[in-house]
N, C-alpha and C positions, 0 to 999 in steps of 0.2 A: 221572762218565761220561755222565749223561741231562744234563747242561748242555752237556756237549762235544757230542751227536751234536745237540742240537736247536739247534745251526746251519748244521746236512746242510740241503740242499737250500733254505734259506730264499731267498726274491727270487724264487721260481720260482714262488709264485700267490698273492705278496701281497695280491693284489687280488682275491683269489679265494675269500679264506679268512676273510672277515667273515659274519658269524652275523647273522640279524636282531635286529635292534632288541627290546628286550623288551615294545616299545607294540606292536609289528606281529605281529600276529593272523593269522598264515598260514602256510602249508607252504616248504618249499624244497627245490628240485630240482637235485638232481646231477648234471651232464654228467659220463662218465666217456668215457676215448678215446684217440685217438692224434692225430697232426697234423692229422686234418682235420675234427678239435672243438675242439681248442686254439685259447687267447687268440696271435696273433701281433703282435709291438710294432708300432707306428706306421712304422716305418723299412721295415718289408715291404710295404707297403701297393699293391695293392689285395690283397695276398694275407690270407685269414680264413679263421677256421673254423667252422665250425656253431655252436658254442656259445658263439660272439665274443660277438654279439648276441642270441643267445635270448632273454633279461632283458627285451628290451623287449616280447617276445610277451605277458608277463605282468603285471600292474597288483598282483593280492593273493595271487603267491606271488614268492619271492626264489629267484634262479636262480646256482646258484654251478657257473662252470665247470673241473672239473679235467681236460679234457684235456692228455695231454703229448707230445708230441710225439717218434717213433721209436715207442712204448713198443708192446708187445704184450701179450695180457693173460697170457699162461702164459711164458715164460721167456726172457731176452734171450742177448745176445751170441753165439758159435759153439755153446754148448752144446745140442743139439736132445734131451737127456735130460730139461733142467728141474732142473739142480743148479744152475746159478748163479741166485741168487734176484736176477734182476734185470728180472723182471715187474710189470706194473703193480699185481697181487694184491700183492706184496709189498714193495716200493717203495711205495707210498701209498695200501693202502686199510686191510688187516689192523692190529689192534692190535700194534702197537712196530714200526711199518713203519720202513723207512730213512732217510722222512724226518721222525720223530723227531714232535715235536707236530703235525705236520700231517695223520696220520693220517685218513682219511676216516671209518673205522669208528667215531671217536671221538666223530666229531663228528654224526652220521647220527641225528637221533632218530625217536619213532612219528608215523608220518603222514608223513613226507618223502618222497621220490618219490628212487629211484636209477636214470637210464638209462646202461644200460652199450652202448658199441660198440666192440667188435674184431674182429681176425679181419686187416687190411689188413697188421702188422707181422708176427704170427702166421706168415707164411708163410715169412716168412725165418730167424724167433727163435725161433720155439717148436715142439713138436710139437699136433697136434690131441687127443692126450690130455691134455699138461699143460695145454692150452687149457678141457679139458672139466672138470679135476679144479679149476683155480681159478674156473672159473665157477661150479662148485658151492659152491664155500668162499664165495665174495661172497655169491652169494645167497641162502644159509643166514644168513650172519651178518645180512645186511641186513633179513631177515625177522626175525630175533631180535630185531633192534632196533626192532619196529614198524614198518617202511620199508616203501614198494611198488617193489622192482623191476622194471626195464621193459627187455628184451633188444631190441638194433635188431642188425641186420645191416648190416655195413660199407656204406657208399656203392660206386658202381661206377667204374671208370674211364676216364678218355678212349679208348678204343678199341674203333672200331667196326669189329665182323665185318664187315656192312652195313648201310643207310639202318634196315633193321627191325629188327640183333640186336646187342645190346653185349656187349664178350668178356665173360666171368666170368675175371678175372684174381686173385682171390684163392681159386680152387681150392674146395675145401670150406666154407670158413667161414662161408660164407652159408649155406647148410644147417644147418650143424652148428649155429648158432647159433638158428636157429628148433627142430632137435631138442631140443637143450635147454631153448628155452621150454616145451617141449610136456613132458615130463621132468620138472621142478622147477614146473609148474604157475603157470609168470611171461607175463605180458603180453608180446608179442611186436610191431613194427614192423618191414616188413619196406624196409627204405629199399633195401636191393640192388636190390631187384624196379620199387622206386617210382621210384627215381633212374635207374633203365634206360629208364622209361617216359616219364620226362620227358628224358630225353636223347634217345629218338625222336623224342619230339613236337618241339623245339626244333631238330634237325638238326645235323648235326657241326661245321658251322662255324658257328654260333651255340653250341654248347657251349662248343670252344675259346675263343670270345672275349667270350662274356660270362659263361662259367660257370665254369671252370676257369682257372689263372693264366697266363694269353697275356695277354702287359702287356708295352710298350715303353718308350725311354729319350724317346722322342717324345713318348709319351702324359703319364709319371709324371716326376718332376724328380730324386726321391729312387732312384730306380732307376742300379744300376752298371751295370749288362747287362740285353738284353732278355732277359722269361723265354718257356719255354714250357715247361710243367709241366703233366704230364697227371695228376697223383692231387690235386695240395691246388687249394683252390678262391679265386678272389679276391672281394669283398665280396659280389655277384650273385648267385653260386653259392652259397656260404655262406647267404644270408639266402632263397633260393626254398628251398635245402632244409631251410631250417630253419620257413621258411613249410608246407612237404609234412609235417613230425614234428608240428606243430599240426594241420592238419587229419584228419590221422590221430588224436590223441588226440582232438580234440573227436567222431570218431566209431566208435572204440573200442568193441569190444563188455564189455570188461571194464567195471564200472562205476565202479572207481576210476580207470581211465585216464581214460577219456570225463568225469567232476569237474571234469579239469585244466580243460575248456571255460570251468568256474564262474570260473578265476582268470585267465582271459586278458582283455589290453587290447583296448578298441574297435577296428575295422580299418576303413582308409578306402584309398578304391581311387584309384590314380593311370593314369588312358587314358593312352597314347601312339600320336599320328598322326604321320602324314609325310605332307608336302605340298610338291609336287607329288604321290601315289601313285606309287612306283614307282623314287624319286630314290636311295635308301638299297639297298647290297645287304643292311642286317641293319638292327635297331633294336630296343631294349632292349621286351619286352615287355610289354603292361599287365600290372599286377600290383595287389597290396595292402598294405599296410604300416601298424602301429602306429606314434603319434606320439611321435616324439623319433628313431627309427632314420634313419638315411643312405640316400636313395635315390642309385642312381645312373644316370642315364638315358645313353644311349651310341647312335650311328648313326653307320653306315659311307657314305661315300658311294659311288656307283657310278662309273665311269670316265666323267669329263668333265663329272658334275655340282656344281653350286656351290653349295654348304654355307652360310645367313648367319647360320644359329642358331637357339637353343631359345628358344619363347615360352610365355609358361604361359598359365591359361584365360582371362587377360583378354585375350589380344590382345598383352601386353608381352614384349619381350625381356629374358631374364634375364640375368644377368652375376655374377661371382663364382663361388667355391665352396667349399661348406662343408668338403670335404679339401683342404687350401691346395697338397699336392703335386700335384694333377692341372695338367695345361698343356696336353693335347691341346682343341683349340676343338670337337671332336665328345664332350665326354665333359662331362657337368653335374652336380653335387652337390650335394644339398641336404636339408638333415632334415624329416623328415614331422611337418607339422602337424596339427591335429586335423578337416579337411573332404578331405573328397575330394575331385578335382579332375585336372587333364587337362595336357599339353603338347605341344608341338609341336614337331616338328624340320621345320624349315622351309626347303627349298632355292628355290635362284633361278627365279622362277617361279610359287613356290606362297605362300600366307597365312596366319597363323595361324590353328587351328581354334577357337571359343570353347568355356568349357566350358558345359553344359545344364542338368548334373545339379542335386541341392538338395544335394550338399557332406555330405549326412547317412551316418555311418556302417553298415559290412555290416552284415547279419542273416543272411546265410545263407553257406556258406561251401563250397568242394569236398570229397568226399572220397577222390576218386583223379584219378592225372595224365592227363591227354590223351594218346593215339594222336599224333594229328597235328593241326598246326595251319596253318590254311590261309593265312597269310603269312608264312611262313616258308620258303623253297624251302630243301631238301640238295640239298648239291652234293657226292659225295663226294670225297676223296684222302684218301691212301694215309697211314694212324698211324704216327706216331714209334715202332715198337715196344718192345719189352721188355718186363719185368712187375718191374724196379723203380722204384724212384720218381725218379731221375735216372740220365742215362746220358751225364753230364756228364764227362773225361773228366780224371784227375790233371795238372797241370801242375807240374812240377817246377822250373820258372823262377822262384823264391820271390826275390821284390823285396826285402824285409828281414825278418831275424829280429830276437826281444825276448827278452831277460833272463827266462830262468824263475824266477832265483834267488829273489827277491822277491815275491811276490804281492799283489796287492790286497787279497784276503780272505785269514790265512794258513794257514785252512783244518786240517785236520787233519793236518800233516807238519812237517818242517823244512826251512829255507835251510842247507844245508850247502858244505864245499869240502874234503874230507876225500879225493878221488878224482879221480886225476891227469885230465886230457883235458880240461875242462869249458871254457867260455867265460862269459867275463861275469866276475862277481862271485860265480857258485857255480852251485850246482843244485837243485831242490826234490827231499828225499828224502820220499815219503807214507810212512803209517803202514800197517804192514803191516796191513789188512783192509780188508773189499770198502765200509769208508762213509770211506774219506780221500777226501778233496778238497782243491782249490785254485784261488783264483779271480784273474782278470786282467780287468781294464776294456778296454775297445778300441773303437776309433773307425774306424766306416769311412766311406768316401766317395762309397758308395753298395751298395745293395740290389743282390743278385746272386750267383752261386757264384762261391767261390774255394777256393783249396787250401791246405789247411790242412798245413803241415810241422812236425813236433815231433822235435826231437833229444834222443835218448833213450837210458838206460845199461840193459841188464837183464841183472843178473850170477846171475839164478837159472836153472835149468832148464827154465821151462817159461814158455809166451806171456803174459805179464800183462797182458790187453788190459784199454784202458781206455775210461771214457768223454767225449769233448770234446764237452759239454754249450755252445748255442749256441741256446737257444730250442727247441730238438730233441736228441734223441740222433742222436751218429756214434757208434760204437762203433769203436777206431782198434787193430792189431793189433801185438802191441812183443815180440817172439820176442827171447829170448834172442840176446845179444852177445857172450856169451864172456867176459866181467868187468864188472864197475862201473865199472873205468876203462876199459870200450871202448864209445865210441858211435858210433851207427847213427843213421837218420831215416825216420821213419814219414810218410805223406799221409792225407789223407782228403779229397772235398770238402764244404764246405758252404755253407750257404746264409745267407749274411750279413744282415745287415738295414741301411740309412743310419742312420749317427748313432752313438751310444754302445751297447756292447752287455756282455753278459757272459757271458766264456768260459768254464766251470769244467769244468777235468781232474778225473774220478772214478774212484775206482776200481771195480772189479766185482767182481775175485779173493780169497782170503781173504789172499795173499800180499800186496796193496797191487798199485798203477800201479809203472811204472820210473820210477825217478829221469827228472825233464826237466829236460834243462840250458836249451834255447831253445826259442821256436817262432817263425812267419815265416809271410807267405801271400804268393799269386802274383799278388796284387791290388795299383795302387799306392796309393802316398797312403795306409797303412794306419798308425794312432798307438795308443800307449797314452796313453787318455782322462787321464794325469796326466800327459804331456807337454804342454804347454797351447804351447807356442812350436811345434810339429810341429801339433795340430788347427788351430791359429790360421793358420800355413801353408796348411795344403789349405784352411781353407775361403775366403783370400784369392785363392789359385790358383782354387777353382771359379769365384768372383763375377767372375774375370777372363774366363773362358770364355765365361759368363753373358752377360757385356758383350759380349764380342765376338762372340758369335753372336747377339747380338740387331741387332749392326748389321751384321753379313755375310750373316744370312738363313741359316747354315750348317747343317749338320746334325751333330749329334754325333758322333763316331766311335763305330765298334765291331769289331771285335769279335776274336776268337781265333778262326781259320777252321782253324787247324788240325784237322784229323782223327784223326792217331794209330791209322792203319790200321798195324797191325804190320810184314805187308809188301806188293811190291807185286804186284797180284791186278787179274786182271777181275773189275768189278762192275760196277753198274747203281748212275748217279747220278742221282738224284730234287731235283730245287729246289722247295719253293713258299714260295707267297707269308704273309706273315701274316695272311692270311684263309683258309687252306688249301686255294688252288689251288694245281697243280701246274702249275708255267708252264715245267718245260722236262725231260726224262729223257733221259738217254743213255747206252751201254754206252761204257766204258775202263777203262783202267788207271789203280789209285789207290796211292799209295803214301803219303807222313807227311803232304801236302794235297792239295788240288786245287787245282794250281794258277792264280794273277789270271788267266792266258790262259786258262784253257779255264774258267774260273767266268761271264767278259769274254764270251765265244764262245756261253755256254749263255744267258744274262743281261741284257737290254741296256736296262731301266731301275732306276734309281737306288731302294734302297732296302733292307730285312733279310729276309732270307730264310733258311728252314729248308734244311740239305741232308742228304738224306739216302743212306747206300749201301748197297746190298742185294747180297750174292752168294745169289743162287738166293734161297729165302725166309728167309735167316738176314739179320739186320741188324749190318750191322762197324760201325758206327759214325753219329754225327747230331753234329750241328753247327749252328751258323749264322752268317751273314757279311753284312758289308753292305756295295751296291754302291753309292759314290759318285758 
């Protein structure tokens, strides 16, 4: 049975779950979290998490990140009692957790550093007591173990009350999570407060696009659809706040926090000018960085100015880029070497700047964020609202279903055909308890949400939702059919990555998942990664594209403008632009979209835009579309 369950969850932090070296004489630090700590594949890119990169803040300690993505730390799925043990406490840290030898607790010795953050999933999946009774559990355990735990409070989210206040969109948890440092007498960072104050200083249209995941099909290659994602962060974001959790420990008043200082790599600072002054409406901030991390320098240009590119401090134009999917000519990549040093984004007009400095790394470092910084103008417009993490909307035009029967990994169930209705070759039956799984390879054709449809039998009484693990938890909901041989289909969306991925249906219930006969997404060109004659397909189709828009000058297509307002209703329609002006608002009537003519009417240069509609201050619906 312990060899059956210990290949739960395996693939999911392979990379994550190597131990140091027996010659390496130092500590290691646990990233614990949800999706906006987690490792995310290469196919998501610019999209990371805090604890992508940490690793390299530090030279003689080993940083092993287990954030997971959905996860909350007190109990998942519909249940808000904390019966279904589908929390991050229990799932992957407590001894004989779910996923089997990967247990965190197991592996946690004296002297390792544990940072826990939640609270972001919490709101949806847990209550604030089960939140409070497993934070207890962790942190007892992890003292047992000789550990130092370290409580951080959830990051904040894209939305701003105004220029000076960011909403608190995850309700208590920020609190709660400092009361319990204060409680269990653990090391407390308070990143809510921190991340608020650096999203002042920065302004809201500099958040969105350099900090949070606003990323187009223009900018990235590997991108299906443009994102705009206001809770996970793209590499930027990720690595300033992951830069904010160091400066914080190196000035810590605990004295085993403030140590960490002892195990951090040298930091060398990268200026960035703009020349002409004034050419750019935004441009990536000076910052700092340890050598070997990806910097990514980025500037917008202003209406009518001429972009010729990034120079670095000698005066040279640079070319290339160390993330091979970036394609936008305003966005540069490149890994940090061991001197400090300076670039330029340079428009028509202006010179490169040289650098001055002696290239010798910091000595001294911040230990809180700035108010305001004086190049950086806010301009405000009006947040995509809500307070989940997408409000991306099902689409039920699913391009092609795949054979459940079969699985890649066969997981813990059976291929059966025992029960009339089914398509394919059969159906996968799981094993009635909350750790069956089953996994499918799958290739998409680009990074992006899509809708995820799964046809499904559930001849028992009660909802056996499951989980369609995808780099993240969906949690997908399969209510009772009425027999085994009657099926139904379930949606969820999610968020895809380019390239090869892995799907795994799990279950959560002690019943098992329903039987899935198929699944199918609303996205096209989508393969299972053993189809080799179908990948081989799309990526011939892409390289066609490729070509042809290299010599038409074209612009990609995009997108699903649909809205899926229920019915039709006066509201207030809000356009802007992907810099987050608002370039056009008007009161009508909307019903399934807005339609070419009056988007044409509102709209009259070429390019992707957010739209959003508002009746009174409730938000029906957000979308985007792009005007050719």
């Amino acid at each position: 049975m312990n060899k059956l369950f210990s290949k739960i969850w395996q693939g999911f932090v392979a990379g994550s779950l190597l131990v140091a070296p027996a010659t390496y004489a130092g500590v290691t630090i646990y990233m614990l979290g949800d999706s906006t700590m987690q490792d995310w594949a290469s196919g998501y890119y610019p999209k990371q998490g805090q604890g992508q990169d940490f690793h390299f803040w530090f030279d003689k300690a080993v940083v092993v990140n287990r954030g997971q993505g959905g996860m909350s730390l007190g109990g998942g799925g519909k249940d808000k009692q904390g019966n279904t043990a589908v929390g991050y406490y229990d799932m992957f840290w407590k001894h004989g957790c779910t996923s089997g030898s990967n247990c965190i607790a197991d592996k946690v010795q004296a002297g390792d550093y544990v940072v826990i953050q939640f609270g972001i999933n919490d709101v949806s999946y847990s209550t604030e007591d089960f939140f409070a009774s497993n934070m207890r559990k962790l942190v007892a355990e992890a003292k047992a173990k000789g550990a130092y735990p370290i409580i951080m409070s959830p990051i904040r989210r894209l939305y701003y009350d105004s220029p000076t206040a960011i909403h608190n969109s995850y309700r208590g948890y920020p609190a709660l999570n400092q009361k319990l440092s204060e409680e269990l007498n653990v090391p407390f960072i308070d990143m809510s407060e921190m991340v608020a104050n650096y999203m002042i200083s920065v302004g809201e249209r500099y958040a969105a696009q350099f900090i949070f995941n606003y990323a187009t099909r223009d900018e990235y290659s590997n991108l299906g659809s443009d994102q705009a994602d206001q809770v996970h962060l793209q590499m930027n974001g990720a690595n300033a706040f992951g830069r904010i959790i160091t400066e914080q420990m190196r000035a810590h008043k605990d004295p085993m926090v403030k140590k960490l200082g002892d195990y951090m790599a040298p930091m060398y600072q990268v200026d960035v000018k703009v020349s002409p002054e004034g050419s750019a409406e935004a441009t990536s901030i000076g910052a700092y960085y340890p050598e070997g991390m990806t910097v990514m320098l980025k500037t917008i240009p202003k209406s009518g100015k001429k972009f010729l590119g990034w120079y670095d401090g000698n005066g040279n134009k640079v070319s290339g880029n160390a993330i091979s999917t970036v394609k936008s000519p305003y966005i540069y990549t490149f890994k940090m070497g061991n001197k400090s040093t300076q670039y330029t984004a340079v428009y028509e007009g202006g010179t490169a700047q040289k650098y001055t400095g002696d290239g010798k790394a910091l000595t001294a470092f911040p230990t809180t964020t700035p108010k305001s910084l004086a190049d950086v103008t806010f301009e405000p417009f009006t947040p995509i609202g809500g307070t989940t993490e997408t409000s991306v909307a099902v689409d039920k035009d699913i391009k092609k279903f795949f054979d459940a029967a079969k699985p890649d990994d066969q997981g813990v169930g059976w291929t059966e055909s025992n029960n009339a209705g089914f398509t394919g070759d059969g159906f996968y039956n799981f094993d009635n308890s909350n750790k069956s799984f089953a996994t499918y390879k799958v290739n998409f054709p680009g990074a992006g949400y899509t809708t995820l449809a799964v046809r499904y039998a559930n001849g028992g009484n009660t909802d056996r939702m499951f989980n369609a693990y995808l780099d993240h938890d969906y949690y997908v909901s399969a209510p009772p059919t009425g027999g085994w041989d009657k099926w139904d289909t379930a949606y969820v969306v999610l968020d895809a990555p380019a390239g090869e991925a892995e799907l795994k249906f799990m279950s959560i219930t002690s019943d098992g998942a329903p039987n899935i006969d198929a699944f199918g997404f609303s996205l096209e060109d989508v393969c299972r990664a053993s189809d080799t004659a179908c990948v081989n397909s799309v990526i011939a189709k892409e390289n066609a594209v490729k070509e042809d828009s290299s010599k038409t000058d074209s612009i990609p297509s995009f997108v699903n403008a649909k809205l899926n307002v229920a019915q039709l209703s006066e509201a207030v329609v809000s356009v802007f632009d992907m810099q987050g002006k608002l370039v056009a608002k008007r009161q009508m009537m909307v019903g399934n979209r807005v339609s070419t003519e009056e988007f044409n009417s509102m709209v009259h240069t070429k390019g992707v835009y957010h739209i959003v509609i508002r009746k009174g201050s409730q938000v029906m619906h957000q979308s985007m579309a792009k005007l050719k």
